[in-house]
N, C-alpha and C positions, 0 to 999 in steps of 0.2 A: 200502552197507557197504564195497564194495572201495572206492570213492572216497575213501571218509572214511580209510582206513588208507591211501592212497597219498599225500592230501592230509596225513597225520601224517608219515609217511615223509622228503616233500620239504621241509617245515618244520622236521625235524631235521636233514636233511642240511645247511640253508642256516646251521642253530644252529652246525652242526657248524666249518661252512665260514668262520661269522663271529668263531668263535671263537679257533680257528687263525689267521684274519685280524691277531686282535686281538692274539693272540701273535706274530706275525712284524711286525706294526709297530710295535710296544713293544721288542721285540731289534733290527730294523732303523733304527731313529730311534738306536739307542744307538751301532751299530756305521756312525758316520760316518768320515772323516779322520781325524777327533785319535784316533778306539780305533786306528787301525793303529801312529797316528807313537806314540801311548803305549807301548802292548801290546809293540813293538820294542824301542826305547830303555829301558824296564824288564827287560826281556829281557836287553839287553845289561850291564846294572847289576850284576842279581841272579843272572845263569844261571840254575841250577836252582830258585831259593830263591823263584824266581817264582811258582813253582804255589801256595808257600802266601797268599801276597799272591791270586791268582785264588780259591782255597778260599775264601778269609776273605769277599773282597768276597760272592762267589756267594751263602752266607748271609747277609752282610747286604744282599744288595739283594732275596732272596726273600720276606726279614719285612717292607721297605719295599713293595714292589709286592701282598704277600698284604693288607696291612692297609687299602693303599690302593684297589686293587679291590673287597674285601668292601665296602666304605664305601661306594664311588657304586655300586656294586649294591644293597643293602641300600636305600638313601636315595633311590635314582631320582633322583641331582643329580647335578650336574657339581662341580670340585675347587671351581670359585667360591662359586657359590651352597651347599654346605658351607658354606666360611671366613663368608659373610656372615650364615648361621647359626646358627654359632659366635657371630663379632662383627658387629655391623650396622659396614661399610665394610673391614673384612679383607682380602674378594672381591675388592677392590677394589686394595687392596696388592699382592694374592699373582695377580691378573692383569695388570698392570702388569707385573710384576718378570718373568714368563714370557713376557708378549709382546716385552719390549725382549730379554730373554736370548736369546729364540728369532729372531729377527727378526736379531739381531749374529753368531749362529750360522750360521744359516743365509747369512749373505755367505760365510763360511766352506766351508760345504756347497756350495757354488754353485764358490766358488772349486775345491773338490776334487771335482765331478763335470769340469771344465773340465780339470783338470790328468791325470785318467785318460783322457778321450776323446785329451787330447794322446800319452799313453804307450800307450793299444791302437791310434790309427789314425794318429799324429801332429797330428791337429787342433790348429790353434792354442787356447791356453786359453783365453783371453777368446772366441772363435768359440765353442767346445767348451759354454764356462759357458752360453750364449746357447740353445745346439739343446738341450743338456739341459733349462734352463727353460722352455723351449717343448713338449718331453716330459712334464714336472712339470704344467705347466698344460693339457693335452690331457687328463690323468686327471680331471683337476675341473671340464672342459667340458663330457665325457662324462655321457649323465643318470643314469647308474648310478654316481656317482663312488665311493661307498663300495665294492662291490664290487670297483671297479678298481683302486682302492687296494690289498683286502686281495690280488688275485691277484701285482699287483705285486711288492709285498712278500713273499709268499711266495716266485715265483721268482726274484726277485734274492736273498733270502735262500739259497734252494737252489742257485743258482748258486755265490755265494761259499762258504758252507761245501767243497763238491766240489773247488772250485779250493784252497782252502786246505788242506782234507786231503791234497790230491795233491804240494802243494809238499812239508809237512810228510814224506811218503813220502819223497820226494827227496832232501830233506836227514839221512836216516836219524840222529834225534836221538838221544839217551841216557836211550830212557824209563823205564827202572828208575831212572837217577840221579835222574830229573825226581819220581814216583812219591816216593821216598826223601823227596826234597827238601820235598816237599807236605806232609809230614806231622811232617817232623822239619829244617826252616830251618836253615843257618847263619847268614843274614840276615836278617832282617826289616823292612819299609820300609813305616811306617803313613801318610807323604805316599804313597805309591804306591796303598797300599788305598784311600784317601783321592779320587785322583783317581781311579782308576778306579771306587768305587762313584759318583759326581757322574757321569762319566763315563756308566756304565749305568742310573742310574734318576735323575740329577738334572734338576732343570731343568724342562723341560717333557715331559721322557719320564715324571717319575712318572705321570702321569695319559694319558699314551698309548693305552695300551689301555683304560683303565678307560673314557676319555672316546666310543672307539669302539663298544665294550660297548651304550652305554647310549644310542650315535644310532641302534643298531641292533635294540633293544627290548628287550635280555637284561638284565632286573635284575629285582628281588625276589628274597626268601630260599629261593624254592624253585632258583634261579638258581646257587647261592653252590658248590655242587659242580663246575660245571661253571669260573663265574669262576677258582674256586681255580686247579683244575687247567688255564686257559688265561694266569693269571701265570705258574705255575712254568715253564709250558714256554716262556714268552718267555725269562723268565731262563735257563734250561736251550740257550735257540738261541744266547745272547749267549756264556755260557760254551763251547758246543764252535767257538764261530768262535776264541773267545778264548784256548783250550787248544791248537788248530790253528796258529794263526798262535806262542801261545808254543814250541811245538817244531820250527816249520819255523824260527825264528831261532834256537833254544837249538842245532840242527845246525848253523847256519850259523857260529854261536859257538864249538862244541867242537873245530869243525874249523880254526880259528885265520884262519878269513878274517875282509878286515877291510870291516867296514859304512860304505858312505858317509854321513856324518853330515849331509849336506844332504838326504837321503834314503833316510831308512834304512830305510822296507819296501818300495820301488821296490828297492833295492841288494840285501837277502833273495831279492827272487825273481828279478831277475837272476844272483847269486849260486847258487843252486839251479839254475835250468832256462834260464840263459842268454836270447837276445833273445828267445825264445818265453816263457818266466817273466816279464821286463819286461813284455810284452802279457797275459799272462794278472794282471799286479800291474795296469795301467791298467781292465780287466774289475772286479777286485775293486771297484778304488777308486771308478769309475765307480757301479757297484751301490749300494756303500756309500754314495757323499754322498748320489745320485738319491732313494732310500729314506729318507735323514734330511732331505732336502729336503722331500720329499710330508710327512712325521712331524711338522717343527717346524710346518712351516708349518699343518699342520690342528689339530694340538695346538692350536697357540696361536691361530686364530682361534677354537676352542671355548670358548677362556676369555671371551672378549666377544660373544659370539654372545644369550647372555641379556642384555644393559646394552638394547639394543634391538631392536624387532622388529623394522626395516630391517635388521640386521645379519644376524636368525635367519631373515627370509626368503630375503636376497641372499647367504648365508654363503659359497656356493662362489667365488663372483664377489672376495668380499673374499680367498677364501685365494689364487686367481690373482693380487689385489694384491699381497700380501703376497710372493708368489712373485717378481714383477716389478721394486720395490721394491728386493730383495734382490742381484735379477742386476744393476739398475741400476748401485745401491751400489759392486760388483765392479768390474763393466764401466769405468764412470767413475773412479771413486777408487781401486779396487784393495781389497786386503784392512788394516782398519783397525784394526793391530797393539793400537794401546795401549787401544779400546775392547774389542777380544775380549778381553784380558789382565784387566780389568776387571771384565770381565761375566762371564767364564769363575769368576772367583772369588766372585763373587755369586750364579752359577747353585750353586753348592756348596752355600752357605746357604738356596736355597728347598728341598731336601730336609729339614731338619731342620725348616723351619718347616710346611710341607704337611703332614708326618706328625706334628708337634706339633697339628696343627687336623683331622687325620682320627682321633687318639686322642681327643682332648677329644668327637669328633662319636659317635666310636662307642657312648660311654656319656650320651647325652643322647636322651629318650626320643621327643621333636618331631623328632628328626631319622631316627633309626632305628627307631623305633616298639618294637616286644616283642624285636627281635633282642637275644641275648646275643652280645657279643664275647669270643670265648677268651682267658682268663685270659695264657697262655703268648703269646699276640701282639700283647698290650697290653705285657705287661714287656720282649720283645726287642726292641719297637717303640722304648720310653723308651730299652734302653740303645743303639739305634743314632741316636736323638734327640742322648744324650747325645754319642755319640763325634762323631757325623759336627757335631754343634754345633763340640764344642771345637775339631777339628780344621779345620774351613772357618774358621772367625774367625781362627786363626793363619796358616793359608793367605792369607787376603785382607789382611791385615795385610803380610804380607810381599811379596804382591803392589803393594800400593799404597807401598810403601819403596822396591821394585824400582824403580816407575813415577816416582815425585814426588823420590826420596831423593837 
């Protein structure tokens, strides 16, 4: 009898452990390079009028991530096999478009773990991008990779958060103004919500956790309490990095210094806490790509892991490809402006289309069997289909005039 309640004991603690996992790789895959250089540069746009652009997005990426959760838990499947569900060949589409998105991104992430090992210890960047991917793929060598993943992620998440609350201190912002501002705008900037929700749940972070969740045995409806409550707090880690980082710049702003626009959350925590701030921005950034590196790259090899079983048996070995792949890219070529410009506006567009193929899934009875989907997360679901649609088509439209025009 004591066995058996100690043997329950350590099966929930590991529930417990995998689920928080699940949450801090879902916020940490979101909060790469581009959340700093955005989250800044909107900052300096809108000042105070920022937080409601953060409100705005926070719910809608909560009804995005709730609805897509509950779906591969409920369904015991991954985003693919869904879509193929839906339509025979979908799967197909919507793993393509995540693997090229995630794979152009992550040169990206590669690039911005290389560029913070240069600003905490001086490392050269391309050296820096190298020892990191060699970190990234030491996690996936490892035979526990999942577990190592989730601890990763959680302390590099707790890392940065501590470091960015402490700037934030520092810069003694104007948080009644900020407060004000959240709730009653002078400004409003729906490109801003825009990119920042694509930002925290597009791409291949919609299915981030969800896709973890579910390598790690946690689905079924008895499951759906715990799933909930381990999306909301991914989103919940993304917003206080997000809230954090907007009032250690909203200080840096009221107090009339001026941000370097080649670098402007290097220049913030410079700006704040001087050469030790700088090193403590190169920690952050570091954190940040390292974590969206391990994110895309596992994300997106889960999307093709079912096309073959070669794939589903050797899958760690391929996300080390993938990793490799990526540093390559960097190392040799550099970072390749006009494809990220591209992909970044396309990765907009797999949000609206994911969550258009996990509402279609939710009410189809072969796929979720007896589950009812709530009423109230089907309709916010549609109207964030609707906005984040309109809005990424005129995004990419405009990006591709930038590009060709």
């Amino acid at each position: 009898m004591e066995q058996k309640k100690k043997s329950k004991f350590v099966k929930k603690t590991a529930s417990k452990s995998v689920l928080l996992g699940a949450a801090f790789l879902m916020a940490t895959s979101s909060i790469g390079p581009g959340f700093l250089t955005q989250t800044t540069i909107f900052t300096q746009q809108l000042a105070a009028s920022f937080g409601f652009v953060i409100l705005i997005s926070l719910i809608l990426d909560v009804v995005a991530q709730v609805n897509v959760w509950r779906i591969i838990a409920v369904s015991g499947l991954r985003g693919q096999e869904i879509a193929n569900k839906v339509l025979p060949g979908l799967g197909v589409v919507l793993a393509l478009m995540i693997v090229i998105g995630g794979l152009a991104f992550n040169i990206g992430n590669v690039a911005g773990a290389g560029l913070g090992l240069n600003a905490m210890i001086g490392l050269d960047p391309i050296t820096g991008a190298v020892v990191s991917a060699l970190f990234a793929v030491f996690i996936f060598v490892y035979k526990e990779a999942g577990k190592a993943m989730d601890k990763v992620a959680q302390v590099a998440g707790g890392i940065m958060i501590l470091l960015m609350l402490f700037v934030a201190f520092k810069t003694s912002p104007p948080v009644g103004e900020a407060i004000v501002s959240t709730f009653m705008p002078q400004e409003i900037s729906w490109f801003a919500i825009v990119t920042l929700v694509g930002g925290s749940v597009g791409g291949y972070i919609t299915f981030a956790g969800g896709h973890r969740l579910l390598d790690a045995g946690i689905k079924g409806q008895e499951s759906l309490p715990e799933v909930t409550k381990s999306s909301v707090t991914g989103i919940l880690i993304t917003g206080v990095m997000r809230i954090a980082l907007f009032l250690a710049v909203l200080g840096v702003v009221s107090q009339g210094l001026a941000i370097d626009p080649d670098n402007p959350p290097a220049s913030v925590f410079q700006l704040a806490a001087g050469n030790i701030g700088y090193r403590m921005f190169g920690m952050i950034m570091w954190a940040a790509a390292i974590t969206s590196v391990v994110g895309a790259a596992y994300t997106s090899v889960s999307f093709i892991r079912s096309f073959h079983p070669k794939i589903e048996k050797y899958h760690n070995w391929v996300i080390i490809a993938f990793i490799i792949v990526s540093t390559g890219t960097f190392a040799f070529i550099g970072k390749p402006v006009n494809v990220l410009i591209i992909v970044g506006a396309l990765n907009a567009l797999i949000l609206p289309l994911a969550l258009s193929i996990i509402l279609i899934a939710a009410h189809k009875k072969d796929i979720v069997g007896t589950y009812k989907h709530p009423r109230w997360l089907t309709v916010s679901g549609v109207i964030v289909i609707v906005l984040m649609g309109y809005l990424s088509v005129i995004t990419l439209m405009e990006q591709m005039q930038k590009l060709f025009g």
